[in-house]
C-alpha positions in Angstrom: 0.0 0.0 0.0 1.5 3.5 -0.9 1.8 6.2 1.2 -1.0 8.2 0.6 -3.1 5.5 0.5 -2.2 4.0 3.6 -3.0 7.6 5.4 -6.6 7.9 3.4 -7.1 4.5 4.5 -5.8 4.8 8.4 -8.2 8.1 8.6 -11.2 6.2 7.8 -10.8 5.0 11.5 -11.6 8.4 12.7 -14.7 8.6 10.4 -15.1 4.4 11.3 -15.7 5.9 15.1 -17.7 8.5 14.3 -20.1 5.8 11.8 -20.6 4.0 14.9 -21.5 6.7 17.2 -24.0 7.6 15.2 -25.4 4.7 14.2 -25.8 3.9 17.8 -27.6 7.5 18.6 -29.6 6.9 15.3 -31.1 3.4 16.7 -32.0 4.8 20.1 -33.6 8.0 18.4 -35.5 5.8 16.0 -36.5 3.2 18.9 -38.3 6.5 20.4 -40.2 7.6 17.4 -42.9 6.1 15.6 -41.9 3.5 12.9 -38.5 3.2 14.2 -35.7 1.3 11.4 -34.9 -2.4 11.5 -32.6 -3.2 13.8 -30.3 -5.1 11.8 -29.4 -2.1 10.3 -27.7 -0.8 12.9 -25.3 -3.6 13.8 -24.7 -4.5 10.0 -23.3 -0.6 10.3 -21.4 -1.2 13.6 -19.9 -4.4 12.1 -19.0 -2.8 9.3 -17.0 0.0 11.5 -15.5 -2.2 13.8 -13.9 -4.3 10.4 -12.4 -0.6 9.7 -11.3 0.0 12.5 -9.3 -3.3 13.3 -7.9 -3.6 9.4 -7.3 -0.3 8.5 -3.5 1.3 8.4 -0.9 -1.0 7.3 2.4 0.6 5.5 4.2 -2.0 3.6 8.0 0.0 2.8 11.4 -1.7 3.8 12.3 -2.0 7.9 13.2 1.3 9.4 16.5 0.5 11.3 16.6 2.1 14.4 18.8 1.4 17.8 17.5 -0.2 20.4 15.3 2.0 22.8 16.1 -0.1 25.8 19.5 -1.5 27.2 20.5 -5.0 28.7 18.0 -8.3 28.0 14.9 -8.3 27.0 12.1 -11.0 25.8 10.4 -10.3 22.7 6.3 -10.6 22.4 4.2 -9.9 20.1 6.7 -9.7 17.7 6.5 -8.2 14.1 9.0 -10.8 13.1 6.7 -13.6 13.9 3.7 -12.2 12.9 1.7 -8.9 11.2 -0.1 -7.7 12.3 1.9 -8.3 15.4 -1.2 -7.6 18.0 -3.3 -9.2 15.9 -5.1 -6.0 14.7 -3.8 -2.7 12.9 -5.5 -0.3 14.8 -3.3 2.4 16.3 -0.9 1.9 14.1 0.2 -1.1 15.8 0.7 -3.5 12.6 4.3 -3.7 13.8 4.7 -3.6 17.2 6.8 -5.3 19.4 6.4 -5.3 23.0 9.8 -5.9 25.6 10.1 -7.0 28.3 13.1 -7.1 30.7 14.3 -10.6 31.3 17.9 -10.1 33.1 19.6 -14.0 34.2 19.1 -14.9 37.4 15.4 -12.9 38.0 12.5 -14.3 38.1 9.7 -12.3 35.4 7.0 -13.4 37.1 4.9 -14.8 34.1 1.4 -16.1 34.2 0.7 -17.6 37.6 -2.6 -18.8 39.2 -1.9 -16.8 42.4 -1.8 -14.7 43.3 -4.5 -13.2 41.1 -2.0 -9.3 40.6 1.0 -8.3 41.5 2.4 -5.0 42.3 4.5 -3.5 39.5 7.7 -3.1 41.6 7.6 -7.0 41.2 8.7 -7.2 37.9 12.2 -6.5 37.0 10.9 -4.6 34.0 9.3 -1.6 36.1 11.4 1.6 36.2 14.0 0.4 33.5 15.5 3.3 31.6 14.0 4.0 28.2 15.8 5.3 25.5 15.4 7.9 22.2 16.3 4.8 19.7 17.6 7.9 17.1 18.1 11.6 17.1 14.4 13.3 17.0 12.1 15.7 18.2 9.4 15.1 20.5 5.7 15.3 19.5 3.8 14.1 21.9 4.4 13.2 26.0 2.0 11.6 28.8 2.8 10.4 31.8 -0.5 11.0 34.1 -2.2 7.3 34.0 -1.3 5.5 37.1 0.7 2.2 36.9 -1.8 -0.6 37.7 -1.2 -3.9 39.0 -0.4 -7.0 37.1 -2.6 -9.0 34.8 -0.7 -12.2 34.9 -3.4 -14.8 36.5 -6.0 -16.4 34.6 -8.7 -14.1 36.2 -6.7 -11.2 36.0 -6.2 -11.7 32.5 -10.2 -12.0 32.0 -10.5 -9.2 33.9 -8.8 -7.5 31.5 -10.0 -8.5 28.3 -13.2 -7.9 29.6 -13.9 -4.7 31.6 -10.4 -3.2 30.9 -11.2 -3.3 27.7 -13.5 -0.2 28.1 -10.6 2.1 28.2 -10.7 2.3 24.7 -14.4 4.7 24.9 -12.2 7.3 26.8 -9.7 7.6 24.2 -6.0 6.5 23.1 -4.4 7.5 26.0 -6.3 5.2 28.2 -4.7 2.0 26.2 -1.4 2.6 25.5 -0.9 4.9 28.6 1.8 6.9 29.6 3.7 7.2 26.1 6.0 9.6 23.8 5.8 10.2 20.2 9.1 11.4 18.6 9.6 12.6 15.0 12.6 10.9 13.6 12.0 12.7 10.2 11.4 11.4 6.7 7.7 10.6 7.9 8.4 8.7 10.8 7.3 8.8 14.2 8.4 6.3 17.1 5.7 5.8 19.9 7.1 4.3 23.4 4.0 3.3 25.3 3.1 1.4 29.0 5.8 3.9 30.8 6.0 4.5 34.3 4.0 7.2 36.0 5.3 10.5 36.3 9.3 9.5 34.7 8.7 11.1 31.1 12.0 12.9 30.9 11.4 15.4 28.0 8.6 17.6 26.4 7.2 18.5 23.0 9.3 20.3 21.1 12.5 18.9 22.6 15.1 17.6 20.4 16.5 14.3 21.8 20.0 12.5 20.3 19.7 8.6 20.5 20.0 6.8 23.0 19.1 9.6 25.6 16.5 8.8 28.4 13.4 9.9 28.1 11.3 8.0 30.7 11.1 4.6 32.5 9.2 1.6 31.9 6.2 1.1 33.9 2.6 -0.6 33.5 0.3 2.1 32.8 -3.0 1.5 30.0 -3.4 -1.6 28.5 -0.8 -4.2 30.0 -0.8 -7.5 31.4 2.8 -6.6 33.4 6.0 -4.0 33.0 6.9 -3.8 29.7 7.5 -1.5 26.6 5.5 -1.3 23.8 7.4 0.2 21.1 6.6 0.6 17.3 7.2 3.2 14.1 4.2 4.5 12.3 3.9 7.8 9.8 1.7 10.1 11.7 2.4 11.8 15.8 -1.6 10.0 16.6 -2.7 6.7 16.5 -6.0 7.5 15.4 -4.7 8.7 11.6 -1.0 6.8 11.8 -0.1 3.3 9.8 2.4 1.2 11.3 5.8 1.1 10.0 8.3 -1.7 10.2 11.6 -1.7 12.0 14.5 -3.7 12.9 17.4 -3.0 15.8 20.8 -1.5 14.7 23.4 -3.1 17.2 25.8 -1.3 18.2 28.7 -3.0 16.9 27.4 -2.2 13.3 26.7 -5.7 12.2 23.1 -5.9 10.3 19.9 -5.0 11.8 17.5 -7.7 13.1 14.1 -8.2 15.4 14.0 -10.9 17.5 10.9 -12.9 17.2 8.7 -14.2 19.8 10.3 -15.8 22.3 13.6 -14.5 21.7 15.7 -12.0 22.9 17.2 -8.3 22.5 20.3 -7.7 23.7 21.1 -4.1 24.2 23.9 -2.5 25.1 26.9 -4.4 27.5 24.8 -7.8 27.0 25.2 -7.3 23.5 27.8 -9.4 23.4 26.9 -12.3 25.4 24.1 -14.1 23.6 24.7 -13.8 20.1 22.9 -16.7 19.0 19.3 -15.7 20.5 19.1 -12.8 17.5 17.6 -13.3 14.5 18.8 -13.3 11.0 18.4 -9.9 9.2 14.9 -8.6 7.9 14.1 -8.5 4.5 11.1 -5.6 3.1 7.9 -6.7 4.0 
């Protein structure tokens, strides 16, 4: 998909949302009135928006390579590399994501667990990690009000969240990815660093950053089962209107730029050069 098309496309979300909030005031208005209009007619238009919104915005260009924007070891999920979209929808902007999350030897990341049913974020080795520019930018966009919940690593946590979480998308963006930053890397793209820790954003729009400068902390704020960072490229500063973009890590040492796929690992700065092996080969354009 082109450019342009791609943003035509990704803004028929906005209008997608605005369809279905309609629709839904049209069918209660009609339900009042004499005569009314057949029901079906109002879910076969809130289908129809909710297709939109969950397929629309997918950039297909060759992988943006970009540093890493966290140091040390971390586990790949939800990983571009094994999948697009990588979350399984392309809404936001999201098409390919890849969400981090810190896995140092020796600690325990407290995965899914039938008790207890949440766990503090402090509990994860993942909370209050630095989190870095991953290339010289300005910034566009900076949040860091949304508190940092507890986990959603149990079996009823997780419903919990699929469930009556999931209504943080009615009160906008900000509500699901949380405490974030958008930075304009030029040439059309924008990074977007999501879940981070309450009140650590480091920088503010309009700042220019260099990369691999700290701009906030990991945390568990929006839409996020534990500590981790959600991190992605797309070509507009809001999720709304962006497509995602895809990317792959520059290591340092100036080999070739890879992702890890699920299950594997990044390895970031000094533990670069200890696991070798657990990268993967290097992308090819999607």
């Amino acid at each position: 998909m082109s450019s342009q098309v791609a943003v035509v496309v990704a803004r028929l979300r906005v209008a997608a949302i605005l369809a279905l909030i309609g629709l839904l005031v049209a069918d209660w208005v009609w339900h009042i009135l004499p005569g009314g209009w057949p029901g079906w007619m109002t879910w076969a238009g809130v289908m129809a928006a909710f297709v939109v919104l969950m397929r629309a915005g997918t950039l297909r260009r060759a992988p943006v390579a970009i540093c890493p924007p966290v140091t040390g070891r971390w586990l790949a999920f939800n990983s571009p590399a094994s999948r697009v979209p990588s979350h399984g929808v392309q809404a936001y902007g999201q098409s390919y994501a890849i969400d981090l999350i810190f896995d140092p030897p020796g600690r325990n990341r407290q995965d899914l667990s039938l008790w207890p049913l949440a766990r503090r974020p402090a509990d994860f080795p993942a909370f209050g990690q630095p989190v870095l520019a991953p290339a010289d930018g300005v910034v566009v966009r900076a949040h860091d009000a949304e508190r940092d919940h507890w986990s959603r690593t149990s079996p009823f946590a997780l419903i919990y969240m699929f469930t009556v979480e999931s209504l943080r998308e009615l009160f906008g963006p900000s509500r699901i990815i949380g405490n974030h930053v958008v930075i304009d890397l030029g040439d059309g793209v924008y990074a977007l660093l999501a879940h981070l820790r309450r009140r650590s954003v480091l920088v503010t729009p309009g700042q220019r950053v260099t990369v691999g400068q700290q701009i906030a902390e990991c945390g568990n704020s929006g839409n996020s089962a534990q500590p981790h960072l959600h991190f992605q490229l797309m070509d507009h500063p809001s999720v709304l209107l962006a497509a995602g973009l895809p990317s792959r890590f520059q290591p340092a040492d100036g080999g070739p730029a890879t992702l890890p796929r699920n299950g594997q690992h990044l390895l970031a700065g000094p533990a670069a050069s200890t696991e070798p092996d657990l990268l993967t080969p290097p992308l090819t354009a999607r």
